[in-house]
C-alpha positions as CSV (number, residue, x, y, z in Angstrom):
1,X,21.4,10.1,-7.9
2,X,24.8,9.3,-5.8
3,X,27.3,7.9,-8.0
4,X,27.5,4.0,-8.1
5,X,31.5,3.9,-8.5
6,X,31.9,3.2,-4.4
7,X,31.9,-0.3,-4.1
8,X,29.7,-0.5,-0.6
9,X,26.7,1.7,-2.9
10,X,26.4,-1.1,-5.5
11,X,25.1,-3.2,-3.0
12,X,20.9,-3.6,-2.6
13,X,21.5,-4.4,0.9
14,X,23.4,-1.7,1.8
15,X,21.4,1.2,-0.3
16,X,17.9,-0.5,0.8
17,X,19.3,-0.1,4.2
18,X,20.0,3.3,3.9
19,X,16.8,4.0,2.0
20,X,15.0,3.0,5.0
21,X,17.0,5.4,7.7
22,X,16.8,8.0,5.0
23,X,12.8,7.9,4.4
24,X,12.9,7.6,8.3
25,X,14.3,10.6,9.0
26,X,12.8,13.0,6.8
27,X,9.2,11.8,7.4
28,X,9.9,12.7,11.2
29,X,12.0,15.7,10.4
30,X,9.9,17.2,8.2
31,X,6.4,16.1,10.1
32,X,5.8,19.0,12.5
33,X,6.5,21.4,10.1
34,X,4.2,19.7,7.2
35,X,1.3,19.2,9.9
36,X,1.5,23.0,10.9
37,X,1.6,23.7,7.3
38,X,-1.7,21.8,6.7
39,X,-3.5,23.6,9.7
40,X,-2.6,26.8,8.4
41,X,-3.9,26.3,5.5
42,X,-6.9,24.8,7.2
43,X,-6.5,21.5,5.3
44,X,-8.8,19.1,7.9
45,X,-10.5,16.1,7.7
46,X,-14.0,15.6,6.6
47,X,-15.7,13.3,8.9
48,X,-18.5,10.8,7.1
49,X,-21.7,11.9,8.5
50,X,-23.2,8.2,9.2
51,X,-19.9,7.5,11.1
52,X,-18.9,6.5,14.5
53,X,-20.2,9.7,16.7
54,X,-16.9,9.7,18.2
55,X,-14.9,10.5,15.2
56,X,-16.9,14.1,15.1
57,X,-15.2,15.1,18.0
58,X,-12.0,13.7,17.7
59,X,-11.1,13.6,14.3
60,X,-12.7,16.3,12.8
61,X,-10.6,19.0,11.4
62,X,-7.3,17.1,12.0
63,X,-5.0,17.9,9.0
64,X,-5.5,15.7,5.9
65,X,-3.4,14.8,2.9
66,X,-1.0,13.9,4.8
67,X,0.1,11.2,1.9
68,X,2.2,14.1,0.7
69,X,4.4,14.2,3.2
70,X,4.8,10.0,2.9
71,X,5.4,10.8,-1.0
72,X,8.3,13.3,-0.4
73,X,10.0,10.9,2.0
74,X,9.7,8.1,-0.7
75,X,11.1,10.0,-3.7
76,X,14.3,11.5,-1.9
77,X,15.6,8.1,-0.8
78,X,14.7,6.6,-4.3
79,X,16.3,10.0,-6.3
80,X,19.3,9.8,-4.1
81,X,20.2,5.7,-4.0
82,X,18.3,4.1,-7.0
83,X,19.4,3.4,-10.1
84,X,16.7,5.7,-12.1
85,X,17.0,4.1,-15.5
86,X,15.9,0.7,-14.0
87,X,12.4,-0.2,-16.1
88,X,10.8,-1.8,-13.0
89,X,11.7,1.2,-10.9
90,X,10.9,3.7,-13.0
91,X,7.2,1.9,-13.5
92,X,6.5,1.8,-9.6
93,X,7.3,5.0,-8.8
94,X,4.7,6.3,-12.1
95,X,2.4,4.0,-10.4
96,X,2.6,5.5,-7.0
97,X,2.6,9.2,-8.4
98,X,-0.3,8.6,-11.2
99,X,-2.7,7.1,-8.4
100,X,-1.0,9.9,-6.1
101,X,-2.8,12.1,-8.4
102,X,-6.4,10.8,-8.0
103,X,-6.3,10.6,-4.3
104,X,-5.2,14.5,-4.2
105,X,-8.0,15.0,-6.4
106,X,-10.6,13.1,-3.9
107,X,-9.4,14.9,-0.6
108,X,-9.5,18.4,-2.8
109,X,-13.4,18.2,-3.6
110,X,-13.8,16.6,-0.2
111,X,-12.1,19.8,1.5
112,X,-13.6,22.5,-1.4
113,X,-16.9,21.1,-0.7
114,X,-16.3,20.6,3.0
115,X,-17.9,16.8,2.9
116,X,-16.3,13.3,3.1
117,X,-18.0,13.0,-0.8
118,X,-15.0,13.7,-2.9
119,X,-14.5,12.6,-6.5
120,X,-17.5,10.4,-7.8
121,X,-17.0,6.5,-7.2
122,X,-17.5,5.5,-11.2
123,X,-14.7,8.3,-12.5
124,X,-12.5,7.1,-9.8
125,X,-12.6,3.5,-10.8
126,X,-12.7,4.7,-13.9
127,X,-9.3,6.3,-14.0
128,X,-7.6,3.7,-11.7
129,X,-8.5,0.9,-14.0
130,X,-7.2,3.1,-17.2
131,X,-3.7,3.8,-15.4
132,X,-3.7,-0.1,-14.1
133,X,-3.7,-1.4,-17.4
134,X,-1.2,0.7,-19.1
135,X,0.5,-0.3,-16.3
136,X,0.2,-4.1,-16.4
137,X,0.2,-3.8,-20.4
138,X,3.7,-2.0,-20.4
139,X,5.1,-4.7,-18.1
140,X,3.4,-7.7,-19.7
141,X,5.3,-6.8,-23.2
142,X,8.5,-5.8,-20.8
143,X,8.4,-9.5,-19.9
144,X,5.8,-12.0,-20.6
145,X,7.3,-14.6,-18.2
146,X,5.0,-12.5,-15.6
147,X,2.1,-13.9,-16.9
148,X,3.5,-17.2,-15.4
149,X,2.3,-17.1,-11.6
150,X,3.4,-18.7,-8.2
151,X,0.9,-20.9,-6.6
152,X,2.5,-20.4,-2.7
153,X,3.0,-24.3,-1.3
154,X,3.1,-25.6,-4.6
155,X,6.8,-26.5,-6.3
156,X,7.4,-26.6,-10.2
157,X,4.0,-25.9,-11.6
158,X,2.6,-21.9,-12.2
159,X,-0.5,-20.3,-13.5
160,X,0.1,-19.0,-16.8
161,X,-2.6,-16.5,-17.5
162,X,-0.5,-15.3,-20.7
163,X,-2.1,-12.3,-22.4
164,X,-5.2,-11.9,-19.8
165,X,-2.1,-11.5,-17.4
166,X,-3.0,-7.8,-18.0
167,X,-6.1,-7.9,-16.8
168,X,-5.5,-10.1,-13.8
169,X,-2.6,-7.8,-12.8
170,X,-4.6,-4.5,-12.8
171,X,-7.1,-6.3,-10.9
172,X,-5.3,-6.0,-8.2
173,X,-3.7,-3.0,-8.3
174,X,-6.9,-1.2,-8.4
175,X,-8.2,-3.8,-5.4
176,X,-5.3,-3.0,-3.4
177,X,-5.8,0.7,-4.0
178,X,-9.1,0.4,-2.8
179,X,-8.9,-1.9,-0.1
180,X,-6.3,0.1,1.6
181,X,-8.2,3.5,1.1
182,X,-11.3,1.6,2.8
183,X,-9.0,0.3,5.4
184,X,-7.8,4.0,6.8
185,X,-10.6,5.0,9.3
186,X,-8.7,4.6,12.5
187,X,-5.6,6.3,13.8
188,X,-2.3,4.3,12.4
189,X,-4.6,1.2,11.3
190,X,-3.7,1.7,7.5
191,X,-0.1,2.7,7.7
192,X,1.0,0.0,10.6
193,X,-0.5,-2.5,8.3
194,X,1.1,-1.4,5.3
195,X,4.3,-0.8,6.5
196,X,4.6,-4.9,7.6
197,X,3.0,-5.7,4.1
198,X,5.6,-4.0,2.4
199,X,8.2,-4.9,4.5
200,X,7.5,-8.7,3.6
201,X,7.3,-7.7,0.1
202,X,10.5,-6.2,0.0
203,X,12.3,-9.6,1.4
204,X,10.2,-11.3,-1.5
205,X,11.6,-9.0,-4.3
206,X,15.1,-9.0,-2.6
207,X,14.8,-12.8,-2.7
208,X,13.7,-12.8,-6.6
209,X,16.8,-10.4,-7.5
210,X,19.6,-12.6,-6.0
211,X,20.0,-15.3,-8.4
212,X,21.5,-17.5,-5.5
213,X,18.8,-16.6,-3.4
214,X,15.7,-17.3,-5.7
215,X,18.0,-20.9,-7.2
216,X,17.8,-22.4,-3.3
217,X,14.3,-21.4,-2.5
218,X,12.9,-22.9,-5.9
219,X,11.5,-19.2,-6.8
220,X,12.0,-17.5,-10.2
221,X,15.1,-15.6,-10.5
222,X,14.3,-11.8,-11.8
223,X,16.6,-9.9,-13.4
224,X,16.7,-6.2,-12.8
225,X,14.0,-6.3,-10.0
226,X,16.7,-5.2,-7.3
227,X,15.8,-1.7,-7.6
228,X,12.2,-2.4,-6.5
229,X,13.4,-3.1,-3.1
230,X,15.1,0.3,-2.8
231,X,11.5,1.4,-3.4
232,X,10.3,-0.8,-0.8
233,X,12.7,-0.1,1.9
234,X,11.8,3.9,1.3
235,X,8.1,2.8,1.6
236,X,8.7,1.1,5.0
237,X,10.6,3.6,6.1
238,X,8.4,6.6,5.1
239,X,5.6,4.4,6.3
240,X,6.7,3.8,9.9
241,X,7.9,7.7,10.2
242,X,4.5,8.9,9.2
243,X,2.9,6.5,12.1
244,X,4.8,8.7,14.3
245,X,2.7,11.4,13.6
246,X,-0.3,9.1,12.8
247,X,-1.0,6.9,15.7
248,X,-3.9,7.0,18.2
249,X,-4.7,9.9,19.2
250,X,-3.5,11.1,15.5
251,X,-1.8,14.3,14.7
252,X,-2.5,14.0,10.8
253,X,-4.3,11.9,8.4
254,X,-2.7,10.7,5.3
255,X,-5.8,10.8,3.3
256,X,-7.0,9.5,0.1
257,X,-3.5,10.9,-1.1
258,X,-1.7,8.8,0.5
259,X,-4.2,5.7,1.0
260,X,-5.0,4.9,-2.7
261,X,-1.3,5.6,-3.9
262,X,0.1,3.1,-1.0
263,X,-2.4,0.4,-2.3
264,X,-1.8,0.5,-6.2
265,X,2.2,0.3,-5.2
266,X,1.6,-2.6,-2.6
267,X,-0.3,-4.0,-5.6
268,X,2.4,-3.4,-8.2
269,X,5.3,-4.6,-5.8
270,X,3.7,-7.9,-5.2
271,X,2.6,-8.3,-9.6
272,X,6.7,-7.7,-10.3
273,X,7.9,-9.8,-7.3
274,X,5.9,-12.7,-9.2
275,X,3.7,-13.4,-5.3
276,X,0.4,-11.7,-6.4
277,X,-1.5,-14.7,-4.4
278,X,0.3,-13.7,-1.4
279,X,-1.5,-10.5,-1.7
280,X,-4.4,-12.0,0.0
281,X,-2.8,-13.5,3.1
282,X,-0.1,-10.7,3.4
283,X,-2.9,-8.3,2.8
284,X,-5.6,-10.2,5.0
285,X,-6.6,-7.2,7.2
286,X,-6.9,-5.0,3.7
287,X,-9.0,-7.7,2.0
288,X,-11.2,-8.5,4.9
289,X,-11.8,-4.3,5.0
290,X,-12.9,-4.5,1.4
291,X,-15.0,-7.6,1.7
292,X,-17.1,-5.9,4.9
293,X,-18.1,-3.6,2.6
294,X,-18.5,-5.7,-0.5
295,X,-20.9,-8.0,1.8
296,X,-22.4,-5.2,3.7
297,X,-23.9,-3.4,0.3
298,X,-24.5,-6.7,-1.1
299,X,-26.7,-7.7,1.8
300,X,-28.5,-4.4,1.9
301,X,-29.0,-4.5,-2.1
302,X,-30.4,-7.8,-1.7
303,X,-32.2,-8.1,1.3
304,X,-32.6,-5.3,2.9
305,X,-30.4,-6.1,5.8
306,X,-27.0,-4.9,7.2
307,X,-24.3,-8.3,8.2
308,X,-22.6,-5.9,10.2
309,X,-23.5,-2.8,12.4
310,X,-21.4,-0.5,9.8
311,X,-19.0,-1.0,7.5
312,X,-16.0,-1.3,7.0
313,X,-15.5,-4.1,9.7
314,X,-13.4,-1.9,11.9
315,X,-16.1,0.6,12.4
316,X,-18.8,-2.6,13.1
317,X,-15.4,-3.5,16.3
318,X,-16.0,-0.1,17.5
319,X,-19.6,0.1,17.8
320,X,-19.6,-3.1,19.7
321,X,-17.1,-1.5,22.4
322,X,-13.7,-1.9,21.8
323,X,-11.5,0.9,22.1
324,X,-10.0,2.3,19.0
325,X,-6.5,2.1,19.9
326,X,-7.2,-1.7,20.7
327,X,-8.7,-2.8,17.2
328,X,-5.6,-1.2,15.2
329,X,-3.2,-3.4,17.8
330,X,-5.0,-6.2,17.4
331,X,-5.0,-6.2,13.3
332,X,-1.1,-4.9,13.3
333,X,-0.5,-8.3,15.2
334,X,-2.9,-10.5,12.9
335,X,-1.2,-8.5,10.0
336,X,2.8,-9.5,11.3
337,X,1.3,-13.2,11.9
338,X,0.2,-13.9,8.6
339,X,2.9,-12.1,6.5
340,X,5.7,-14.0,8.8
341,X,3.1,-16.9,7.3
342,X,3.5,-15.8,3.8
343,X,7.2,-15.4,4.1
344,X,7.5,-19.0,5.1
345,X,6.3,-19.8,1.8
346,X,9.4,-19.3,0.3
347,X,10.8,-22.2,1.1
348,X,7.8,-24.6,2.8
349,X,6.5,-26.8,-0.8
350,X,3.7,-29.2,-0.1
351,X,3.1,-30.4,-3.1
């Protein structure tokens, strides 16, 4: 970690700045030579049998696990201009790594076995809900006042979910983790939505550590958060050097590696930042992924008939004709509409 004597490095604004050139560079830096490692090794991509017929063509064998090379461009920044002992870092960055762990897991019995079947759905959940809560229980006795939650439009008056705060909190980390793993099918459609999420997520937690800040928008003021949006800033920044590599036609996938980590953090970020509601309109394009296939199974289960022509819903957009490329525009520009909506939040109080 740099040394915080220098005046300009004590500043958020100035480190978060630098955190996002930094994570920048590296991710496009280091790309080429990551990608070439990954063919060598003959890491590729396990197309889903009952999917698109296109993506056997064009996607098979493209290098996978590419959410390691969006990892290493996260820590440096963090290692180099975070303050490491800081409780809310420190608990991100476990989050990110621990569900890190689980989506290596899935793409290495996917690739061993040479199918897109990797670790079984109920061990999966399994795990992610066991790490969520230790997660959302270590916070919760950090500092209750989390269990107090921001109703967006509304002024003076919270939810207060107290003790079941912990299991509304790993709720959605393990929804987040999910809905963006269902949401990366098409080339750059996960990451370009993930990188404006977190990028309206950092302004929130920047927002909630300035105690000037959070006093004139009417938010709670959280001490110690700042470090959080040196996280975010090396998210975004990693995030939108990796779409370099990963837009249409893509040169790498990131893979459940770097999907269901990138979820559970999004998740975490918005829990500490005190706008977990937020989640579902900054997070539209992820949630309405998860719900295609939530409805879809449902439907099937029930009456033996499919809502959409497959699932998730960006699969159903290209079997009705629209180009690939198209459908991840179009939801990148639905995605910046609504969080630019969320962000308005901040100081817009109907009630």
């Amino acid at each position: 970690m740099l040394s915080l004597n220098a005046d300009f490095l004590k500043y958020i604004t100035f480190r978060s700045s630098y955190a996002i050139i930094l994570s920048l560079i590296l991710s496009i830096a280091f790309g080429k030579i990551f990608i070439m490692g990954l063919k060598k090794m003959k890491i590729g991509q396990v197309v889903r049998e009952d999917g698109p017929k296109s993506h056997v063509s064009e996607k098979k064998d493209v290098p996978t696990m590419g959410g390691l090379l969006i990892l290493f461009s996260v820590l440096v920044p963090v290692l180099l201009l975070a303050k490491l002992n800081n409780f809310y870092l420190y608990m991100g960055v476990l989050t990110l790594l621990s569900f890190a762990l689980i989506g290596f897991a899935d793409d290495f019995l996917k690739i061993r076995g040479r199918s897109s079947k990797g670790l079984r759905g109920k061990y999966k959940f399994s795990i992610q809900t066991l790490i969520a809560l230790c997660v959302s229980t270590a916070l919760y006795f950090h500092d209750e006042s989390l269990g107090t939650v921001i109703i967006p439009f509304v002024k003076n008056y919270y939810l207060n979910f107290g003790v079941y705060f912990i299991i509304f909190s790993a709720f959605i980390i393990v929804g987040s983790s999910n809905a963006v793993n269902l949401t990366d099918g098409l080339d750059g459609l996960a990451i370009g939505v993930f990188a404006i999420a977190i990028a309206g997520y950092l302004i929130f937690s920047y927002a909630a550590s300035n105690y000037k800040f959070a006093d004139y928008l009417h938010i709670p003021y959280i001490k110690n958060i700042g470090e959080v949006v040196i996280l975010c800033a090396s998210l975004f920044g990693a995030s939108i050097g990796f779409l370099w590599f990963n837009s249409y036609p893509a040169s790498v996938f990131m893979g459940d590696t770097g999907s269901i980590p990138l979820g559970a953090v999004l998740g975490y970020v918005a829990i500490v930042s005190r706008q977990e509601i937020l989640l579902i309109i900054i997070g539209f394009v992820f949630v309405m992924e998860a719900l295609s296939v939530i409805f879809q199974v449902g439907s099937y289960k029930l009456r033996k008939k499919r809502i959409f022509k497959m699932a998730p819903i960006h699969h159903h957009f290209e079997i009705e004709g629209v180009p690939e490329s198209k459908i991840v525009i179009r939801l990148w520009i639905v995605s910046l509409i609504l969080t630019i909506f969320a962000l308005s939040t901040l100081k817009l109080r109907i009630f």
